[in-house]
KOLDODREN-167138 format. One line per 4 residues: number of its first residue (from 1); for each residue y, x, z of N, C-alpha, C. Coordinates in steps of 0.02 Angstrom, whole numbers. Each point is the difference from the previous one (the first is absolute). Layout:
BEGIN
NUM) Y X Z Y X Z Y X Z; ...
END
This chain:
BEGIN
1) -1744 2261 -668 -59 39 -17 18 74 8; -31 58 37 2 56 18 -21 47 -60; 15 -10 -71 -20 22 -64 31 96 12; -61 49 23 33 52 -11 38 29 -61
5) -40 -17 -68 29 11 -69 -57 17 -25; 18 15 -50 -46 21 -79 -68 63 32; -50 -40 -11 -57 76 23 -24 12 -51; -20 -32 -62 -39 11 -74 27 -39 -66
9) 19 31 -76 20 -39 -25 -93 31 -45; -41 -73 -27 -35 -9 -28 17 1 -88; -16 53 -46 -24 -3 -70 -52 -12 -46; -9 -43 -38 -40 6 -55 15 32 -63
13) -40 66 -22 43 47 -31 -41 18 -66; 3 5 -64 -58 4 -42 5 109 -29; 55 1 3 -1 98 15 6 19 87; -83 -8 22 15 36 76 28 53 -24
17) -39 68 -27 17 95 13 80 -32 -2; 56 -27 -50 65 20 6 21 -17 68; -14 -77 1 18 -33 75 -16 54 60; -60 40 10 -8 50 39 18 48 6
21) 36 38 -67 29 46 2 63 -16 1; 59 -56 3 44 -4 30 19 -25 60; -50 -15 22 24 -22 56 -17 73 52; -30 52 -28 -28 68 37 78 34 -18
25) 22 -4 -69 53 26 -4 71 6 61; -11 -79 -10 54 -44 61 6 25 47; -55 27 13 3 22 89 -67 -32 48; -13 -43 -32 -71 -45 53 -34 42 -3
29) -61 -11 86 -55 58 -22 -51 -68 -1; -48 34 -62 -72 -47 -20 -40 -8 76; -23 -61 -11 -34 -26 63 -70 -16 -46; -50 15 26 -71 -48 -44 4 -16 -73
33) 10 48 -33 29 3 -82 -94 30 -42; 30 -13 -33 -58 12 -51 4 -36 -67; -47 0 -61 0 -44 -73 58 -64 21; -33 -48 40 26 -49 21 73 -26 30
37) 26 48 31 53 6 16 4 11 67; 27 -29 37 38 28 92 49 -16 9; 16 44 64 62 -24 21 35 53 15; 58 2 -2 42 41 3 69 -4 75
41) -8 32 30 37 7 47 74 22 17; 25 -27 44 87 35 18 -42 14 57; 65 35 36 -11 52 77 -32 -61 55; 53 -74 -3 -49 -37 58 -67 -24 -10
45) -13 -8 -44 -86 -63 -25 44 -29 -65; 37 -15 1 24 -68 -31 -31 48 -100; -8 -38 -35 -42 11 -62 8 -43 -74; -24 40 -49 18 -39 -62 -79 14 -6
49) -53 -59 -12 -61 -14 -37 -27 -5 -58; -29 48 -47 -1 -38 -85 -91 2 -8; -5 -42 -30 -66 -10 -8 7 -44 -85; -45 6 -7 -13 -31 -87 35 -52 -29
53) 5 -11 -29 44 -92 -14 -49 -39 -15; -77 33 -18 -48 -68 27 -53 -2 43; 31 32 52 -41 0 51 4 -72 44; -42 -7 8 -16 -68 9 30 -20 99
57) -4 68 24 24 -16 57 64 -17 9; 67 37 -40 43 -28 8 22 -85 -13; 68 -6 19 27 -85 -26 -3 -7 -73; -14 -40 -16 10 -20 -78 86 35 -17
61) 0 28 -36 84 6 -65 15 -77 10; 83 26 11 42 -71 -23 -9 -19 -84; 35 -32 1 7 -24 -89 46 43 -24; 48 26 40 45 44 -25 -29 84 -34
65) -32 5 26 -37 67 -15 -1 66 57; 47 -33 61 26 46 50 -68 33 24; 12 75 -23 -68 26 34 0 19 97; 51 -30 38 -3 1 50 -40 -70 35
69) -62 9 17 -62 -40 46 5 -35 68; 21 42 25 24 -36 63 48 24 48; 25 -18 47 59 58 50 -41 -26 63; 18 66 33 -52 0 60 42 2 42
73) 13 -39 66 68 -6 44 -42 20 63; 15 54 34 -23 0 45 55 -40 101; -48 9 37 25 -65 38 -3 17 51; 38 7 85 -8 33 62 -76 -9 37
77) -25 -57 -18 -62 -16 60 -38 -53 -38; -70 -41 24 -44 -29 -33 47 -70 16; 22 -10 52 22 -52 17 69 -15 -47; 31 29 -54 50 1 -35 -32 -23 -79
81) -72 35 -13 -36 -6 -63 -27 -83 18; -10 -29 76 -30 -80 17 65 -30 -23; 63 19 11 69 -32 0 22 -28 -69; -38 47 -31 29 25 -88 -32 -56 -19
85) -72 0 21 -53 -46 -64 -4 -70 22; 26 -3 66 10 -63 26 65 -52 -50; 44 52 -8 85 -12 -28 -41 -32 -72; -12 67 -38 -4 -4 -68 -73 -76 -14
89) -45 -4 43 -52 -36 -15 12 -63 -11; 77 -23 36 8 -74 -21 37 -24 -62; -25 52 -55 34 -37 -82 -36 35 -36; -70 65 15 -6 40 -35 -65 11 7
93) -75 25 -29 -50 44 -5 26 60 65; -30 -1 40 -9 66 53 -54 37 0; -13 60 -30 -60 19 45 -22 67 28; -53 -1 44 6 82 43 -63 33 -38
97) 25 49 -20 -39 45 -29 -59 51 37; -39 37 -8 -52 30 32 36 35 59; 46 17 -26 26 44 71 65 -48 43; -6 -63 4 70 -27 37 55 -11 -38
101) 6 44 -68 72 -30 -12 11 -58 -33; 64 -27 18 1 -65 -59 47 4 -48; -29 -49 -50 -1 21 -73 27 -92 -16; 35 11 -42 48 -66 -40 30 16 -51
105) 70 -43 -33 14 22 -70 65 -18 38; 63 32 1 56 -45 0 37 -54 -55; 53 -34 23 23 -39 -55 -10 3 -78; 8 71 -17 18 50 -79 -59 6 -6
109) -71 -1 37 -54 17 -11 -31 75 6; 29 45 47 4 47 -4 -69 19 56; -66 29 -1 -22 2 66 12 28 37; -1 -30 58 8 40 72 -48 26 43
113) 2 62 28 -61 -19 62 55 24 63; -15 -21 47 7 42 64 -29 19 55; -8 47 20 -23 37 32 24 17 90; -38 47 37 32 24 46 27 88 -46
117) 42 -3 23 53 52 -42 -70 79 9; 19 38 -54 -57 74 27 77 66 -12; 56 -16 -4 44 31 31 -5 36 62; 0 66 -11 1 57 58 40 40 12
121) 10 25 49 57 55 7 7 63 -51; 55 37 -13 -9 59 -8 46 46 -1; -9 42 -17 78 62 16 27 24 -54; 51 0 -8 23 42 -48 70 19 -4
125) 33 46 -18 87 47 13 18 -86 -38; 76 5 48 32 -28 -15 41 10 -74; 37 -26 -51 13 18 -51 85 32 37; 1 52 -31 92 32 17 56 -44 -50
129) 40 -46 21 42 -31 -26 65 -5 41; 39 -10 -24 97 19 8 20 -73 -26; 13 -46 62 19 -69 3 79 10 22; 32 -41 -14 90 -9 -1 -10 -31 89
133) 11 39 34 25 -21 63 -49 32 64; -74 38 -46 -44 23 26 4 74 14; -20 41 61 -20 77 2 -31 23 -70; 39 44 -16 -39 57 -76 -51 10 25
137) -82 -17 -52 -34 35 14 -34 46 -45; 56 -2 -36 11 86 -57 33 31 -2; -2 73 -8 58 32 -21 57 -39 -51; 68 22 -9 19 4 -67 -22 29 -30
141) -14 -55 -75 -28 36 -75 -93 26 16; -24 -33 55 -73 -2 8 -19 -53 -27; -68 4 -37 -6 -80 -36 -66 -7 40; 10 -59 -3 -88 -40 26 -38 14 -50
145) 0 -10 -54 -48 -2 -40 -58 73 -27; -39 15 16 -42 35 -6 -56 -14 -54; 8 50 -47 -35 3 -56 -77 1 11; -8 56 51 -63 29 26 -28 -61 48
149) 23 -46 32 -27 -53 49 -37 -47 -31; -77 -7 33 -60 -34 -19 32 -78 26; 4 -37 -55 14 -54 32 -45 -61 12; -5 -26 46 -50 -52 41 31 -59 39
153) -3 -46 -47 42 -67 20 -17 -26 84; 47 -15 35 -15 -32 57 -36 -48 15; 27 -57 -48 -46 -62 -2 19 -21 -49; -33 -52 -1 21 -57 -56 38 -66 36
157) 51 -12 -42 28 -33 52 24 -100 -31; -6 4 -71 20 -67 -36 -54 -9 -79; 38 -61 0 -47 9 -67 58 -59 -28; -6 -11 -68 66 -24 -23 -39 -60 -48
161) 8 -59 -10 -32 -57 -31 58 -21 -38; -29 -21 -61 55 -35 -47 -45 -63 -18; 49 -51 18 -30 -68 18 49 -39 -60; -34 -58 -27 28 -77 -39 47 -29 47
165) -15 11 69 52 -60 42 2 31 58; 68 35 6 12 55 45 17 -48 80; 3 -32 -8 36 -80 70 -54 -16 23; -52 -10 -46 -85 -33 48 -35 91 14
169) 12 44 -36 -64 56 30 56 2 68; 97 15 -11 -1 14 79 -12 -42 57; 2 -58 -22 -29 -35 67 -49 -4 20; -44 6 -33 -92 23 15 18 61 34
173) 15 34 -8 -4 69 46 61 -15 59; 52 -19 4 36 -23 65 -30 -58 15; 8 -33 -12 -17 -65 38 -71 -7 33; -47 15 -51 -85 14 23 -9 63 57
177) 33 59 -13 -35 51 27 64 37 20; 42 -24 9 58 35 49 22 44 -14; 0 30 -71 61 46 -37 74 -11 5; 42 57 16 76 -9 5 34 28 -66
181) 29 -39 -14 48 34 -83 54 38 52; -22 66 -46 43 53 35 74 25 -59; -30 -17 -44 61 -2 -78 -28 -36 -60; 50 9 -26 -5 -58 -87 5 56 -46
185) -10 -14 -47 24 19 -59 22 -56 -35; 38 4 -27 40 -65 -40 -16 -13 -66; -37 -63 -1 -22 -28 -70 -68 42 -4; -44 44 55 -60 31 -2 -27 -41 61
189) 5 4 64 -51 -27 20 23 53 105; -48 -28 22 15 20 84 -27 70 7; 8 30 55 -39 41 29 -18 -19 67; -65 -12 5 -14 -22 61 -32 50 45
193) 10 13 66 -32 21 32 -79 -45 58
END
């Protein structure tokens, strides 16, 4: 599966103003915000969503209380989102939502949708860092860090799940949808790409 990565992580949130004012803090810029909530942006598209905790449009809350709704995976082409719902449809509820994407729960119950990715280009200075084997690209005793620098996250790039049965969520995500464990943490759980 051609899974570009993470394009939206979905909230149900019962203090929007704080949820909105940290995530403005963070660095996201507000996308379609108002009472209700919005979305909040990094530099490519990719976005954190909060909207009410009973708004009826989002997924139902787990039992756990996790106010995260759904993760939004975005995907190279339509023919990758046919690939996905084809995979997932033979043990599971599939379905395509008003705009194409598809929407399921994985193993842990977590919802999913995916999408064609809304990841876009964009520009921005490279960060100045001094790697062991790399060209300086500081003076000595120059620091990267800038007090005065507006900071504006690139993207969003993971989202981190704490699961009952860490062996069945990773095989739902490798085995179903072609995630590679790129590291462990020991006695915590994978990192999958």
């Amino acid at each position: 599966m051609n899974i570009v990565g993470l394009d939206c992580l979905r909230f149900g949130v019962e203090d929007i103003a704080s949820c909105m004012r940290y995530l403005t803090d963070y660095g996201l810029h507000p996308v379609d915000t108002g009472d209700a909530g919005g979305q909040f942006e990094a530099m490519d598209g990719t976005c954190v969503e909060i909207r009410a905790a009973a708004d009826a449009a989002l997924p139902a809350q787990m039992a756990t209380g996790c106010k995260l709704r759904q993760t939004v995976y975005g995907v190279a082409s339509e023919r990758e989102l046919d690939r996905i719902a084809n995979e997932l449809a033979k043990d599971r509820e599939v379905a395509r939502n008003a705009d194409g994407a598809v929407e399921c729960a994985d193993d842990m119950g977590f919802a999913l949708s995916f999408q064609k990715t809304v990841r876009r280009p964009y520009q921005a200075r490279a960060e100045l860092i001094n790697s062991p084997g790399a060209a300086a690209q500081r003076a000595v005793n120059q620091t990267a860090a800038d007090s005065h620098a507006v900071i504006v996250p690139r993207t969003l790039s993971h989202v981190v799940y704490f699961v009952p049965d860490v062996a069945k969520a990773e095989a739902f995500y490798v085995d179903r949808l072609g995630f590679r464990v790129s590291d462990r943490f020991l006695g915590v759980g994978p990192f999958l790409r």
